[in-house]
C-alpha positions as CSV (number, residue, x, y, z in Angstrom):
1,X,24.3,54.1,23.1
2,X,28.1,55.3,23.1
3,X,30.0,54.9,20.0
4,X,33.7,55.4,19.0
5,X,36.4,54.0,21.0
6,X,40.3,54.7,21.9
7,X,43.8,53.2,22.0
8,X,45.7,52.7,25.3
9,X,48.5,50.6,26.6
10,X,48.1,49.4,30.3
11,X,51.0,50.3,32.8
12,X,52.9,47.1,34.0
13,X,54.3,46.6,37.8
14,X,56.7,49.2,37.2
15,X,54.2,52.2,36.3
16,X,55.6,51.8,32.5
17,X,53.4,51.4,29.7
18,X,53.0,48.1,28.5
19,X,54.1,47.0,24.7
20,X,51.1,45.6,23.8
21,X,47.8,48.1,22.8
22,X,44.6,47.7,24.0
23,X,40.9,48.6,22.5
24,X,38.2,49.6,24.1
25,X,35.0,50.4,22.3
26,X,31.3,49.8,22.8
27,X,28.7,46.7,21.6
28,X,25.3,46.7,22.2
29,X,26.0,49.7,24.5
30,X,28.2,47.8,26.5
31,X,31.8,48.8,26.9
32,X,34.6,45.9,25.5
33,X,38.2,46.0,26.0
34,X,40.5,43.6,24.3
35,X,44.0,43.0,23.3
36,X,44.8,43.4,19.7
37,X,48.4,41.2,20.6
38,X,50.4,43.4,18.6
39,X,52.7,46.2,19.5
40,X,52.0,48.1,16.5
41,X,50.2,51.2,16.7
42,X,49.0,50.9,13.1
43,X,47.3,47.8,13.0
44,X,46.2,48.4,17.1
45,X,44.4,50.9,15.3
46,X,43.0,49.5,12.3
47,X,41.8,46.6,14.9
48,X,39.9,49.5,16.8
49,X,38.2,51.1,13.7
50,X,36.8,47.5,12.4
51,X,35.4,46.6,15.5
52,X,33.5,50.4,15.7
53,X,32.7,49.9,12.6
54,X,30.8,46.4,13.3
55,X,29.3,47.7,16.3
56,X,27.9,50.7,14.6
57,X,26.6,48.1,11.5
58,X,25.2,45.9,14.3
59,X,27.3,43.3,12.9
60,X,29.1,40.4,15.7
61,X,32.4,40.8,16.4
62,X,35.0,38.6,15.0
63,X,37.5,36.9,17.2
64,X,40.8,37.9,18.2
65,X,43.3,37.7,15.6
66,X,46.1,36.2,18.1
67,X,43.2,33.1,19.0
68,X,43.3,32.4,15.4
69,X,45.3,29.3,15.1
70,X,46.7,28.0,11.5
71,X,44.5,24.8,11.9
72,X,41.2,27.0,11.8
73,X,42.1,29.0,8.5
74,X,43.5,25.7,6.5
75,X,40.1,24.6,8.2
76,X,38.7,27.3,5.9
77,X,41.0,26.8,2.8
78,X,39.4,23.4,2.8
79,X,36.0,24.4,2.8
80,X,36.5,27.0,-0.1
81,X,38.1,24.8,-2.1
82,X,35.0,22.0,-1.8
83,X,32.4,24.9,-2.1
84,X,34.4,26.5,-5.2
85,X,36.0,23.4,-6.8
86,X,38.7,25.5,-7.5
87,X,40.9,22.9,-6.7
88,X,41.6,19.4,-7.1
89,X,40.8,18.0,-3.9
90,X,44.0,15.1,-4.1
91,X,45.8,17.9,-5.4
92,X,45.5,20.2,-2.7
93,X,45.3,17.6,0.2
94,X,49.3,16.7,-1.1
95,X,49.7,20.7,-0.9
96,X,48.6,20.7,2.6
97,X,50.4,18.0,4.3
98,X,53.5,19.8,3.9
99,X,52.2,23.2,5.1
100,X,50.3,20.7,8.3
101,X,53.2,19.3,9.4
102,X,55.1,22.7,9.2
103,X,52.3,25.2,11.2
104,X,50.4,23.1,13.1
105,X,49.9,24.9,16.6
106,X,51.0,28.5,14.7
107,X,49.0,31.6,15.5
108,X,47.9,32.7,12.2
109,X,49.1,35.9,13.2
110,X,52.6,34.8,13.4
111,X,52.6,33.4,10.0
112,X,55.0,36.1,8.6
113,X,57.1,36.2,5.4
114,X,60.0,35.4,7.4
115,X,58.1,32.0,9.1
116,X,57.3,31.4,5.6
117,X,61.5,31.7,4.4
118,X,61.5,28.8,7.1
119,X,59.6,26.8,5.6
120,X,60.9,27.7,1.8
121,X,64.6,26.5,3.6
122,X,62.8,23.3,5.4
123,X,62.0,21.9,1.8
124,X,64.8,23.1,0.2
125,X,67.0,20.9,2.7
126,X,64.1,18.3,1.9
127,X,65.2,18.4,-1.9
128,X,61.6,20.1,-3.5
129,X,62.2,21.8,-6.7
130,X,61.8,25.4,-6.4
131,X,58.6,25.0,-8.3
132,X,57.0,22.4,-6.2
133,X,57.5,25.0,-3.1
134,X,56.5,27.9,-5.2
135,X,53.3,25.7,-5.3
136,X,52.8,25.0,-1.6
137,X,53.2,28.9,-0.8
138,X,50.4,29.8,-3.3
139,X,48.3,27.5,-1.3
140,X,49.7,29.5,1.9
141,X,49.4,32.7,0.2
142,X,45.6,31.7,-0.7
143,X,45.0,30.9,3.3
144,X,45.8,34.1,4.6
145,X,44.3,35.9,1.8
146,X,41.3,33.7,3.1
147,X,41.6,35.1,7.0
148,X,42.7,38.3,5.6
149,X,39.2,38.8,3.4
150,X,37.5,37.4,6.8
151,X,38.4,39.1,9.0
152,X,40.7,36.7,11.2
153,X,44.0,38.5,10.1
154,X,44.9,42.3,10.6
155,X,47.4,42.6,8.0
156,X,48.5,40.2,5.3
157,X,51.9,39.1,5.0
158,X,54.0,39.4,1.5
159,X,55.0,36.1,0.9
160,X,57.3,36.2,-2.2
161,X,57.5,33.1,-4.7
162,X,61.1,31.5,-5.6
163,X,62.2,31.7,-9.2
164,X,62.1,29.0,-11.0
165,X,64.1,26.8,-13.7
166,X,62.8,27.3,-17.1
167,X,60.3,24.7,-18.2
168,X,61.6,21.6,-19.6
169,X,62.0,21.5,-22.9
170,X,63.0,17.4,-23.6
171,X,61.2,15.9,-26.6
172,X,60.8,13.0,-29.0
173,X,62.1,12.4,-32.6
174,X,60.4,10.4,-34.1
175,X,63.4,7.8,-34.2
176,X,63.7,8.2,-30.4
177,X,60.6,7.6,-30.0
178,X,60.7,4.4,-32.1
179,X,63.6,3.1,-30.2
180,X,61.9,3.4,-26.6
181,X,58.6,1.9,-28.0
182,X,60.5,-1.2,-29.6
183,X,61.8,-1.7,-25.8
184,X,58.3,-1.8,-24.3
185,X,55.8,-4.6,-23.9
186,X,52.8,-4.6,-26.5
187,X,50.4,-3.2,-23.8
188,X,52.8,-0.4,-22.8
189,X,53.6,0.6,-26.1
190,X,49.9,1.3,-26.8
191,X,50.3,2.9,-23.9
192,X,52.8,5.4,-25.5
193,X,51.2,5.5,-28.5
194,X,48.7,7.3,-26.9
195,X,50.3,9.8,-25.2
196,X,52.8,10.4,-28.2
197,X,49.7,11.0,-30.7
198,X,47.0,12.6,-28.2
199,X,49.7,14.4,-25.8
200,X,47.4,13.0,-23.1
201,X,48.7,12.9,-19.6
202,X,50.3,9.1,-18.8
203,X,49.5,8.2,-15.1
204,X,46.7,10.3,-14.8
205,X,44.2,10.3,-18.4
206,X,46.5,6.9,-20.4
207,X,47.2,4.2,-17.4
208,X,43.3,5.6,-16.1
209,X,41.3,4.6,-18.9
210,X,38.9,1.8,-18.9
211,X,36.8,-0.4,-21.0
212,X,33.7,1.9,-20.7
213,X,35.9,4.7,-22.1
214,X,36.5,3.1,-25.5
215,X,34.3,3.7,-28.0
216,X,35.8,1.1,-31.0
217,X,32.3,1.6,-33.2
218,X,32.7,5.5,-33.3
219,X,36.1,5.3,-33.2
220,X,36.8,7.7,-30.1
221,X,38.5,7.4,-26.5
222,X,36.7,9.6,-23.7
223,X,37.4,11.2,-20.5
224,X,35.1,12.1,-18.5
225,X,34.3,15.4,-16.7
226,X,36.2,15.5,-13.7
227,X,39.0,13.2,-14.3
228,X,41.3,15.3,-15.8
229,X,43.8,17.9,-14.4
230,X,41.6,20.8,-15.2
231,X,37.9,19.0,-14.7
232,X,37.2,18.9,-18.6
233,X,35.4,16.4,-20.7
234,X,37.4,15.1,-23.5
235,X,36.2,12.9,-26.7
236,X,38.9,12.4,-29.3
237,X,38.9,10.6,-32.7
238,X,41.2,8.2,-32.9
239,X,43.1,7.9,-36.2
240,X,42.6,4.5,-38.3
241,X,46.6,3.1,-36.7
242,X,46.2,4.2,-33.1
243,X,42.4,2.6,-33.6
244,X,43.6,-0.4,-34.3
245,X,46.0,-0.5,-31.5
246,X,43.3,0.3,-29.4
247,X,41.3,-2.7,-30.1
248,X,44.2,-5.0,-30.1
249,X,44.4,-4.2,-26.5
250,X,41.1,-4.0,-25.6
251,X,41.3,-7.6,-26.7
252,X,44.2,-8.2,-24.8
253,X,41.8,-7.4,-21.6
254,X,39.3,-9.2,-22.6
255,X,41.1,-12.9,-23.2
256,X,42.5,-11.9,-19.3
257,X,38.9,-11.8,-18.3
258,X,38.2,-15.4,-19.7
259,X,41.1,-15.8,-18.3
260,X,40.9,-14.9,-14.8
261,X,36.8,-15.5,-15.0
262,X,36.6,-11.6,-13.7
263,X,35.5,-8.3,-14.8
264,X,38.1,-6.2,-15.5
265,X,37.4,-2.5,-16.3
266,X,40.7,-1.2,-16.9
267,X,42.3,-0.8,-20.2
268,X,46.0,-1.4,-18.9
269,X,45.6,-3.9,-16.0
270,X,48.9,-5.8,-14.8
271,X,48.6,-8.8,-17.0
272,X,50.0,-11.3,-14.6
273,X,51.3,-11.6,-11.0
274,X,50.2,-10.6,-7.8
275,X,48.2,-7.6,-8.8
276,X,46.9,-9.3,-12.1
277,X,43.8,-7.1,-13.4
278,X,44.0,-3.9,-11.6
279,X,45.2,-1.1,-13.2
280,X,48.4,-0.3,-13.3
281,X,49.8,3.3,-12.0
282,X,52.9,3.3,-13.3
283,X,55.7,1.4,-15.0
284,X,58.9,3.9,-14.3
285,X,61.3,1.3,-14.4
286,X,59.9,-0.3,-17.4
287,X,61.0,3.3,-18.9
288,X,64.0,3.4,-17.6
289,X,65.1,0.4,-19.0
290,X,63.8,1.4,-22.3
291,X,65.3,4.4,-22.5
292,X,68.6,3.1,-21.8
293,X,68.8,0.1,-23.6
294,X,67.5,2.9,-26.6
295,X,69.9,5.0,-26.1
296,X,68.6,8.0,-24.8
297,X,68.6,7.8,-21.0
298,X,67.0,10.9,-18.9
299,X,64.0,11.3,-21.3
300,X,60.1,11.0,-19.4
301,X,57.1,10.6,-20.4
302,X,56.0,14.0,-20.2
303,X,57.9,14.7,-22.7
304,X,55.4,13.0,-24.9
305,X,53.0,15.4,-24.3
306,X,55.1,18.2,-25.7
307,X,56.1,16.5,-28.7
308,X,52.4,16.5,-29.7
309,X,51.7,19.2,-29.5
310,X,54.6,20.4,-31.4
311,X,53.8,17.6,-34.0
312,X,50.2,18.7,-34.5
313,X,50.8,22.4,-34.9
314,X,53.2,21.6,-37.4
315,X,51.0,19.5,-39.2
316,X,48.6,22.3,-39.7
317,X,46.5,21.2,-37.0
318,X,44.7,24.7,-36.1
319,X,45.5,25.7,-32.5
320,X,42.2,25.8,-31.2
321,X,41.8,21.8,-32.0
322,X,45.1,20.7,-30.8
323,X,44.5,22.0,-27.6
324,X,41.1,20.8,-27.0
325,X,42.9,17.3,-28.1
326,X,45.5,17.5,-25.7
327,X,43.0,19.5,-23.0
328,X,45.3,22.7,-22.6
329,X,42.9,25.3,-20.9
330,X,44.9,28.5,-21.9
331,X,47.1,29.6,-24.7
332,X,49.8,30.7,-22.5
333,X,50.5,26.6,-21.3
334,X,50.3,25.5,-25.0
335,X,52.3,28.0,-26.3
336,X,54.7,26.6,-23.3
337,X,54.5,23.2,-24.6
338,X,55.0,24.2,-28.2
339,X,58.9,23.4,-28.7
340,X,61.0,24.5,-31.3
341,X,63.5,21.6,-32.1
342,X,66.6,22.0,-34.4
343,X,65.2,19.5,-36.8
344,X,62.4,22.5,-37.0
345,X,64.8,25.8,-37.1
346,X,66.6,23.2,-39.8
347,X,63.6,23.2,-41.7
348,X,63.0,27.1,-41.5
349,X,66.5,27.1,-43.0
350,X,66.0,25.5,-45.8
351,X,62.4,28.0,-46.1
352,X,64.3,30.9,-45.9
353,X,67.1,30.1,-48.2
354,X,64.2,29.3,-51.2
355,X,62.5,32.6,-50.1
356,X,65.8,34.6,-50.7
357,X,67.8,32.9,-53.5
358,X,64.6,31.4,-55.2
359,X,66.5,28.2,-55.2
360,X,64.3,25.2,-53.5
361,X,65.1,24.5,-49.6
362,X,66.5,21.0,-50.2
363,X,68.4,21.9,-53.2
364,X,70.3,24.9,-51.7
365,X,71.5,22.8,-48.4
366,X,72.4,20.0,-50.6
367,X,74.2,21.8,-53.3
368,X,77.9,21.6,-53.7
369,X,80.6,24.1,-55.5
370,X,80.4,23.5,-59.5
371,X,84.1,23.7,-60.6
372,X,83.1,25.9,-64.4
């Protein structure tokens, strides 16, 4: 059987070489030749070596980079994600519209960083934050990695990531927080109490919570495996207020039950109207109109879930706890969401000045001049 292989590109009309390389090279002792679609004598030859190398392992010969369409390797993102779970598959399918109705009918070959500027300037003029693209070109970047590591790409582009606004950094005093609550509906303002105390995650772990999840006897609220941003189980102990809260509204459910004479499994249906008993997915406006009518317009919920964890570390909550509580995965997100306010740098103030004048924190900002 022959082995090796060479380079060539094929005279046009004219008797001038062509642009385009060629390969030829042997399988099964059978000569090939093929187009590698790119006038680059570089990766016309890298083309050449992998396919001697398969046909000297015995190994099938993968198809032509330029027949690789972008439908075929998001084809394969999909699969690897399902086989892996290394995604969210809602998550990634919102990912992937955006990408679908961008490179549908694109050879994957022609998916170059400069394609991909396209793209970044299509959802710019579409108004995505900077982070919410940076998102959609990981998932790109992940694809051709994909078709890179099988074969179905020669080269893999360098797709570089936009830079992005610092992470919000809103929070609630407690007298804020007051304010909005006092503007809310009972059920709502459970609700909030929630994600104030647990720094859970409103639409997603609050306004999902049902019946079976509530656990008044032992005291605890559960997530289950799965349901959560990052897959993880939760139980948390509720403390004896937020408890009590709790079964005030679990109550609340159950008179709508006797009611409506239905079972209702959520813990926040809609109370009344058209969609009376199914759970409700959000209440933005209701917030809005909170906020403003408590005077601090332009706060969101989220921000609930950083003043937890702020108000929990300084508590003396060790670290470790507070995040299995709030169900941060890695130190490096917590440590994000652990804001330094001024009422807290305030505070260090007053520390510092008893450490250095031995005169108590509260005494030195409050004293005056003594006239002697």
């Amino acid at each position: 059987m022959r082995k090796g292989g060479y380079l060539w590109q094929p005279k046009g009309r004219n008797g001038r070489p062509g642009r385009i390389w060629w390969v030829k090279y042997y399988m099964n002792g059978r000569p090939i030749r093929e187009s590698t679609g790119t006038d680059k004598e570089t990766l016309a030859r890298r083309m050449l070596q992998e396919r001697v190398g398969r046909g000297a392992a015995g190994l099938p010969v993968l198809p032509r980079a330029d027949r690789i369409f972008y439908e075929e390797i998001a084809k394969d993102l999909r699969q690897d994600y399902e086989a892996t779970g290394r995604r969210n598959p809602t998550e990634a399918e919102y990912r992937l519209k955006h990408l679908d109705a961008f490179f549908r009918g694109s050879r994957a070959a022609a998916i170059t960083a400069a394609v991909a500027t396209e793209y970044v300037v299509k959802r710019q003029r579409e108004k995505a934050s900077n982070a919410t693209i940076n998102r959609d070109l990981s998932v790109l970047n992940r694809m051709l990695r994909l078709a890179y590591e099988r074969g179905k790409l020669l080269r893999l582009p360098i797709i570089r990531l936009l830079k992005e606004n610092a992470p919000r950094q809103g929070f609630f005093e407690r007298g804020q927080y007051e304010a909005v609550r006092r503007h809310l509906r009972p059920d709502l303002q459970v609700a909030l109490r929630i994600a104030y105390t647990l720094g859970w995650r409103m639409r997603s772990e609050v306004l999902a919570l049902t019946l079976r999840q509530v656990d008044l006897k032992a005291g605890t609220l559960r997530l289950e495996p799965g349901t959560t941003k990052n897959d993880d189980g939760r139980v948390v102990y509720l403390p004896p207020d937020l408890k009590a809260l709790v079964a005030t509204q679990v109550e609340r459910v159950r008179l709508l039950e006797r009611r409506t004479e239905r079972i209702i499994p959520s813990l926040f249906p809609h109370l009344n109207g058209k969609r009376v008993g199914e759970p409700i997915r959000n209440f933005q406006k209701a917030w809005q109109t909170a906020c403003k009518k408590a005077g601090c317009p332009g706060m969101v919920r989220h921000d609930c879930r950083r003043t937890a964890v702020r108000n929990m570390v300084n508590a003396g909550i060790p670290e470790r706890v507070a995040m299995t509580v709030t169900g941060h995965k890695t130190r490096a997100v917590f440590d994000r969401y652990h804001i330094v306010s001024p009422g807290d740098l305030q505070e260090a103030a007053r520390k510092l000045t008893g450490i250095t004048t031995g005169i108590t924190g509260h005494s030195a900002v409050d004293s005056r001049p003594v006239s002697v």
